[in-house]
C-alpha positions in Angstrom: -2.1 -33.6 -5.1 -0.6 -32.7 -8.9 -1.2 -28.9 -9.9 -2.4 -30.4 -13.0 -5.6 -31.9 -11.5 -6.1 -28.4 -9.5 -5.6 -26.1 -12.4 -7.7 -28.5 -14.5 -10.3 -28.4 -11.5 -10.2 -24.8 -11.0 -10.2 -23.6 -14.9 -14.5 -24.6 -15.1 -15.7 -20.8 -14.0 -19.0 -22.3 -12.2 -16.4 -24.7 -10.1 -13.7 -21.9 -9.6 -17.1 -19.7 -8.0 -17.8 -22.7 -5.5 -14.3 -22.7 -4.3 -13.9 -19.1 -3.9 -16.9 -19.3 -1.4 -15.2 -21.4 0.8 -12.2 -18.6 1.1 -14.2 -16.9 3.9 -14.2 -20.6 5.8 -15.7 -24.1 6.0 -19.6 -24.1 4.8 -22.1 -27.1 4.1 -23.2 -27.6 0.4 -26.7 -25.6 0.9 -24.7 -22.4 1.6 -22.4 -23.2 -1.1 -24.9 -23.1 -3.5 -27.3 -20.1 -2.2 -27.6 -17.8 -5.1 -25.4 -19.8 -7.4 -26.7 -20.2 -11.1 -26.5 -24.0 -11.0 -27.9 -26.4 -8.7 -27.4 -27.9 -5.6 -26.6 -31.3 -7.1 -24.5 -29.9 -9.6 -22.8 -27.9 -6.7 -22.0 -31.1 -4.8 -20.3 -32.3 -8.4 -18.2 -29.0 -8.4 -17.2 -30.0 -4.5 -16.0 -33.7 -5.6 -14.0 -32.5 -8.5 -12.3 -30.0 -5.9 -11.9 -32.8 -3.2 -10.3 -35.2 -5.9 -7.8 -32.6 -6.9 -6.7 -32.0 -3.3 -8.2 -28.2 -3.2 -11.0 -29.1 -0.4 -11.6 -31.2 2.4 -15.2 -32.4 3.7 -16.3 -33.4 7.4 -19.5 -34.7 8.6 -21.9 -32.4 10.5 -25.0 -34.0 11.7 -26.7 -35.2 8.5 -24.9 -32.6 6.5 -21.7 -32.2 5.0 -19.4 -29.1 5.7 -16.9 -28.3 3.0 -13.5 -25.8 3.2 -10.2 -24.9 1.4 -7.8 -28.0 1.9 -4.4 -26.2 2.7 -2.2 -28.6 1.7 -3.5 -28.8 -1.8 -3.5 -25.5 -1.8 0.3 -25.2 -0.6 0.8 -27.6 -3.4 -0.5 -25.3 -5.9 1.1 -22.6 -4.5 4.5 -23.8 -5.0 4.0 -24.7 -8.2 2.9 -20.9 -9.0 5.9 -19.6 -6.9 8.1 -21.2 -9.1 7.2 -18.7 -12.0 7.4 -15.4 -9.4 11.2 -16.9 -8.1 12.2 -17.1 -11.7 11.1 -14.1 -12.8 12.7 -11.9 -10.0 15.8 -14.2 -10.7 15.5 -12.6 -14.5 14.4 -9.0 -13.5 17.4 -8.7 -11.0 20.2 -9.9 -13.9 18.5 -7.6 -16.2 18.9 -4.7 -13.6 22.3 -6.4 -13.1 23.4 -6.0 -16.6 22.5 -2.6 -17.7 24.9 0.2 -17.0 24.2 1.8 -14.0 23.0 6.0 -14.8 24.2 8.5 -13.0 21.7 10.6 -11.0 22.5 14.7 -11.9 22.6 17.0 -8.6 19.7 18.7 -8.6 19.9 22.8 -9.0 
């Protein structure tokens, strides 16, 4: 999985929504779409764009489908995003590095 097919995955707000419904575990696609403000067939759209960008992962269940979180796409992304954090505590902690240290006054 590239982070570029997740982020470009995740960045349509009605596909985002479907994957944030699978945070709380693995669902089929009728429970997916309960109360969503697009269909079921455009739900099952939203699912294949996640699966081809490595974010979920689909097992048979009867004659349904069950979708969840794929955690190794998601580890994917992840380190991508850590990347950003690890720099910028590498930055905060030579800026704290380079000012002059203060001196704390006693208090009275």
């Amino acid at each position: 999985m590239t982070y570029g097919k997740a982020l470009t995955a995740l960045a349509e707000p009605s596909r985002r929504r479907v994957f944030e419904r699978l945070k709380s575990g693995p669902l089929p696609v009728g429970a997916i779409a309960r109360d969503m403000p697009v269909s079921r067939p455009a739900v099952s759209q939203h699912l294949k764009v996640l699966k081809e960008a490595g974010l979920v992962a689909d097992r048979p269940e009867g004659t349904r489908r069950v979708y969840c979180i794929d955690p190794h796409g998601l580890a994917a992304l992840r380190r991508w995003l850590d990347q950003f954090w690890d720099e910028a505590l590498v930055a905060f902690q030579a800026e704290v590095e380079r000012q002059p240290k203060q001196k704390k006054e006693p208090k009275a």
